[in-house]
MMTF fields as JSON, N, C-alpha, C and O atoms, coordinates in Angstrom:
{
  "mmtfVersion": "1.0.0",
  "mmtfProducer": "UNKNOWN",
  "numBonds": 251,
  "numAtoms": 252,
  "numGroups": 63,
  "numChains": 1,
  "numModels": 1,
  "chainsPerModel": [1],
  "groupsPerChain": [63],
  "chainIdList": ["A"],
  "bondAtomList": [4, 2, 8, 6, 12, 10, 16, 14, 20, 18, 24, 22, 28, 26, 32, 30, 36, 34, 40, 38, 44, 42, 48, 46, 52, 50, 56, 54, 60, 58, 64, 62, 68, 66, 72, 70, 76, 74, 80, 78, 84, 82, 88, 86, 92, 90, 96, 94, 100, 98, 104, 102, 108, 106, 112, 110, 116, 114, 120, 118, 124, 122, 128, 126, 132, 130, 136, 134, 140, 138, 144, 142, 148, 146, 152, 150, 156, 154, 160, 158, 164, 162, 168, 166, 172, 170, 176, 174, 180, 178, 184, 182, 188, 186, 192, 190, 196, 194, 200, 198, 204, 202, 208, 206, 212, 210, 216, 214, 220, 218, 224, 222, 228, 226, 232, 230, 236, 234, 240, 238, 244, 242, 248, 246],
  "bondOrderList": [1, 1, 1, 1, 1, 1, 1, 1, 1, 1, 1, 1, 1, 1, 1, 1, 1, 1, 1, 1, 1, 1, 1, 1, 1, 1, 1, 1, 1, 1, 1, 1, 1, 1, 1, 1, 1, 1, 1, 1, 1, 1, 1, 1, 1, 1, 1, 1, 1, 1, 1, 1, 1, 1, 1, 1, 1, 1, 1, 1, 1, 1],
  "groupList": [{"groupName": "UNK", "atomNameList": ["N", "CA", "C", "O"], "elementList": ["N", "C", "C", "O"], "formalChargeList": [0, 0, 0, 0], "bondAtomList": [1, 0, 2, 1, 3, 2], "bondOrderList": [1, 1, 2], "singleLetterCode": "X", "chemCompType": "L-PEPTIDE LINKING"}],
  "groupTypeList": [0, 0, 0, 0, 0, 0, 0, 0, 0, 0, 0, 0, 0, 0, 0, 0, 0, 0, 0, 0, 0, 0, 0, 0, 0, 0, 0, 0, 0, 0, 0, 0, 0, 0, 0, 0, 0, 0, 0, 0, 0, 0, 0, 0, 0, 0, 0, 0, 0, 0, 0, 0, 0, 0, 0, 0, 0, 0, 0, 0, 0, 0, 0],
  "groupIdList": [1, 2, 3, 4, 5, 6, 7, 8, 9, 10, 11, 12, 13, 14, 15, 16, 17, 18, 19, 20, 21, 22, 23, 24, 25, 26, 27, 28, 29, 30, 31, 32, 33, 34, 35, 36, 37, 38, 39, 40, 41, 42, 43, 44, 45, 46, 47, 48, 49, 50, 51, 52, 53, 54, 55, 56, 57, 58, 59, 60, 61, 62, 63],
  "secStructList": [7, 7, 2, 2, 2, 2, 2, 2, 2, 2, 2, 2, 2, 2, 2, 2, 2, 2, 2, 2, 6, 6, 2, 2, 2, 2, 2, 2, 2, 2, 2, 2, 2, 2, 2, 2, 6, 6, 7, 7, 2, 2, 2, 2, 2, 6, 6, 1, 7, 7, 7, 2, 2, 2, 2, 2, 2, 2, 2, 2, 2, 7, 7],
  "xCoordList": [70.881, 70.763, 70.124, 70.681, 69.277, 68.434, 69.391, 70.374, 69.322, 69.657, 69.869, 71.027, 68.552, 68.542, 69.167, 70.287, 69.047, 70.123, 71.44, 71.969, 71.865, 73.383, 73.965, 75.054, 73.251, 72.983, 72.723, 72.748, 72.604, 71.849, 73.857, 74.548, 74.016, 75.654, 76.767, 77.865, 76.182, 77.294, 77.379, 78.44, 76.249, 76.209, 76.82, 77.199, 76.642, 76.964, 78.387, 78.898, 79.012, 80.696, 80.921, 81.999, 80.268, 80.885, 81.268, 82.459, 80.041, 79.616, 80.893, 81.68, 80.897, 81.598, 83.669, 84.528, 83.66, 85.084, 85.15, 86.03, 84.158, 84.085, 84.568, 85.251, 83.604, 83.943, 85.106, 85.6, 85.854, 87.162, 87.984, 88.57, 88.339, 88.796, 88.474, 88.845, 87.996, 87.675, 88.161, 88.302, 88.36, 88.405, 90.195, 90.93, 90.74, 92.525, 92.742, 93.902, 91.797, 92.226, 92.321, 93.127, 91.023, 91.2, 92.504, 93.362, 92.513, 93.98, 95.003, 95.604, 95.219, 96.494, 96.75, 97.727, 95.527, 94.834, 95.422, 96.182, 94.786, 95.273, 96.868, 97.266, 97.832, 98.524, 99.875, 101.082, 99.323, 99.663, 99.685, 100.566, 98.304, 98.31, 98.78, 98.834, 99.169, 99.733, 101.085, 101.694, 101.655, 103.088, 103.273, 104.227, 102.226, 102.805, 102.778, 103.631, 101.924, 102.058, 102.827, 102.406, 103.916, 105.448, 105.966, 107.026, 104.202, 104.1, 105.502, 105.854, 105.927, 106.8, 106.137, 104.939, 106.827, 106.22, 105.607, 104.76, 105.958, 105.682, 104.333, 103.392, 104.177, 102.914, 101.655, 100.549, 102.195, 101.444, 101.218, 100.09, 101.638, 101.281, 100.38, 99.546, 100.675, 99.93, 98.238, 97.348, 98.235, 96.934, 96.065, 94.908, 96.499, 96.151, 96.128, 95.808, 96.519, 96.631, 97.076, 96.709, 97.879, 98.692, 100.215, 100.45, 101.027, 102.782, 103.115, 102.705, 104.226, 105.414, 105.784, 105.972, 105.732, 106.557, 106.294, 106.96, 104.891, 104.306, 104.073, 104.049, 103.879, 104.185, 105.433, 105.72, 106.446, 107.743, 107.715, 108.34, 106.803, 106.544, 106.096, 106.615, 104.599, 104.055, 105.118, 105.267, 105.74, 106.525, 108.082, 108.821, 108.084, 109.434, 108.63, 109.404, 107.309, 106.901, 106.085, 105.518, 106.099, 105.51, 106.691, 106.456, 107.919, 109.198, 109.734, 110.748],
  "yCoordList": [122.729, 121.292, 121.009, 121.463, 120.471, 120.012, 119.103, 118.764, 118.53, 117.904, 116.801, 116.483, 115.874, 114.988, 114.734, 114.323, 114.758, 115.156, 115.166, 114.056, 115.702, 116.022, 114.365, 113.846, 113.955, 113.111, 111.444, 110.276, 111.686, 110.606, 110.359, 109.374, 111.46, 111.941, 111.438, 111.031, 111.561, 111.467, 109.705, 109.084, 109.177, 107.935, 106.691, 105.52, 107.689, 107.283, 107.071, 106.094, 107.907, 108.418, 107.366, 106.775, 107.105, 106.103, 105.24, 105.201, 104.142, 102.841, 102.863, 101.932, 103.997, 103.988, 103.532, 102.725, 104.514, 104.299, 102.777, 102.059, 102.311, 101.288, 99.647, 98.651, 100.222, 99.103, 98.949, 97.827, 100.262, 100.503, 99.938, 99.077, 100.356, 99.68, 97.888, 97.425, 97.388, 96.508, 95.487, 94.264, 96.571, 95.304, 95.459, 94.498, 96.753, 96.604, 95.748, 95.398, 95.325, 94.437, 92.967, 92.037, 93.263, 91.203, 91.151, 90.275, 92.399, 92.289, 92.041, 90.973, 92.527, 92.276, 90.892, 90.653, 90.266, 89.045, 87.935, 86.99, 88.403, 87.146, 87.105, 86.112, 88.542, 88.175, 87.802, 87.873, 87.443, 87.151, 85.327, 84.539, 85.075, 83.669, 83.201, 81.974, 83.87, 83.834, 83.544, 82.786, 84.357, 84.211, 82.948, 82.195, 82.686, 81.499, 80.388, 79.597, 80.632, 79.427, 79.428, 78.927, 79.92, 79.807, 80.652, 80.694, 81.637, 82.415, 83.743, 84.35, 83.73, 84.958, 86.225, 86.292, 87.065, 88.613, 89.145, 89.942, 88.735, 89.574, 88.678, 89.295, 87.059, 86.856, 86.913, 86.515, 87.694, 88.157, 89.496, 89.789, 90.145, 91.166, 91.3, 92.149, 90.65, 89.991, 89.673, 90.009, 88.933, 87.959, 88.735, 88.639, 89.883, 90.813, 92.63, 93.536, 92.687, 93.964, 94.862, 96.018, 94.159, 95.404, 95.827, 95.469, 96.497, 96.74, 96.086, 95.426, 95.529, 94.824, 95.366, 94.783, 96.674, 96.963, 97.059, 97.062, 97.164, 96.513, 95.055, 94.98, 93.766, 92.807, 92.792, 91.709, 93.486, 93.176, 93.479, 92.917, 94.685, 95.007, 94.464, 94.463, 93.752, 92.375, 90.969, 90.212, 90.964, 89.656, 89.887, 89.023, 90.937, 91.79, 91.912, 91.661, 92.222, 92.513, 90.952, 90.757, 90.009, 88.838, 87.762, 86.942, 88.103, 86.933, 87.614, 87.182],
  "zCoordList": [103.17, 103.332, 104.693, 105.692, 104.784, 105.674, 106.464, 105.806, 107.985, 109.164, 108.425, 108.155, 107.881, 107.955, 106.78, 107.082, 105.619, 104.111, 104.9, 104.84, 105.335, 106.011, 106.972, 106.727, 107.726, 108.465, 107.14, 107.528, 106.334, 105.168, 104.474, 104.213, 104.447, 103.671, 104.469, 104.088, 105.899, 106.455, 106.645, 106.577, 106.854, 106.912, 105.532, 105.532, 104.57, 102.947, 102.967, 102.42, 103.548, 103.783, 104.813, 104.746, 105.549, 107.096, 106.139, 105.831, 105.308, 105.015, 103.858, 103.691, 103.201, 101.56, 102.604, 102.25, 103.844, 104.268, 104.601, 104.126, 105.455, 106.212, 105.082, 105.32, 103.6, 102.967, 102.513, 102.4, 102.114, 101.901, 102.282, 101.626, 103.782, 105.015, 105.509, 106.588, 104.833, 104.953, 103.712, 103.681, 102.666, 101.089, 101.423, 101.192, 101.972, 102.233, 103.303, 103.521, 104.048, 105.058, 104.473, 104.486, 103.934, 102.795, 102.231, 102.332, 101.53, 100.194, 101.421, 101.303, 102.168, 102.969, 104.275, 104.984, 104.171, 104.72, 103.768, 103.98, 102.641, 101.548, 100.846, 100.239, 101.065, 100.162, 101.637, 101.409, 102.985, 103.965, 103.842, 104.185, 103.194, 102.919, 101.826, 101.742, 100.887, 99.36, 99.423, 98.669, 100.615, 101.085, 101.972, 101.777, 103.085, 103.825, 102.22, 101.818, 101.843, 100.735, 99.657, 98.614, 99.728, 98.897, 97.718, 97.092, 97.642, 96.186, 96.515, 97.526, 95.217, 95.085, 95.481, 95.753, 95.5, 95.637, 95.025, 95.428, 93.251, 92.673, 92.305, 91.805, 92.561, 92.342, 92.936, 92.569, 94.277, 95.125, 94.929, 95.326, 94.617, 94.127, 92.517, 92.205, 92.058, 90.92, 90.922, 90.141, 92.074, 92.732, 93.19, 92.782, 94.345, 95.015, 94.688, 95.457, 93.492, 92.755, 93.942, 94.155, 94.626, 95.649, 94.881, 93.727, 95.56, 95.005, 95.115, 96.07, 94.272, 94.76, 96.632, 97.7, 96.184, 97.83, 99.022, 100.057, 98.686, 99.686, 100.191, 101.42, 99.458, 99.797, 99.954, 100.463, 99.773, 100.612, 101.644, 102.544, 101.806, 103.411, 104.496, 105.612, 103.967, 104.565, 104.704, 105.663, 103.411, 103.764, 105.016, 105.488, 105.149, 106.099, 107.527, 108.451, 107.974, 109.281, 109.555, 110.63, 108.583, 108.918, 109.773, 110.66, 109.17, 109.078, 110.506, 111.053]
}
């Protein structure tokens, strides 16, 4: 594999983590606002295709 091939891959991998990292930050952004706004857990979890237990987690380090 050539430098630049290697270098093309590695940049593919940054962008592919970066968006990753970025779409769990929305999900956990919104089901932050899902909660100030009165929704249950589980319909936050619902909304946001995260766990239940985890929005208990968010709703436990928010309160």
């Amino acid at each position: 594999m050539t430098y630049e091939m290697r270098m093309k891959d590695i940049r593919e991998e940054s962008l592919a983590e970066g968006e990753a990292k970025g779409k769990a930050e929305e999900k956990l952004a919104t089901a932050k606002r899902f909660l100030n706004m009165g929704l249950s857990v589980q319909d936050v979890a619902k909304g946001t295709s995260l766990s239940v237990e985890q929005v208990e987690k968010i709703k436990a380090e928010s309160e």
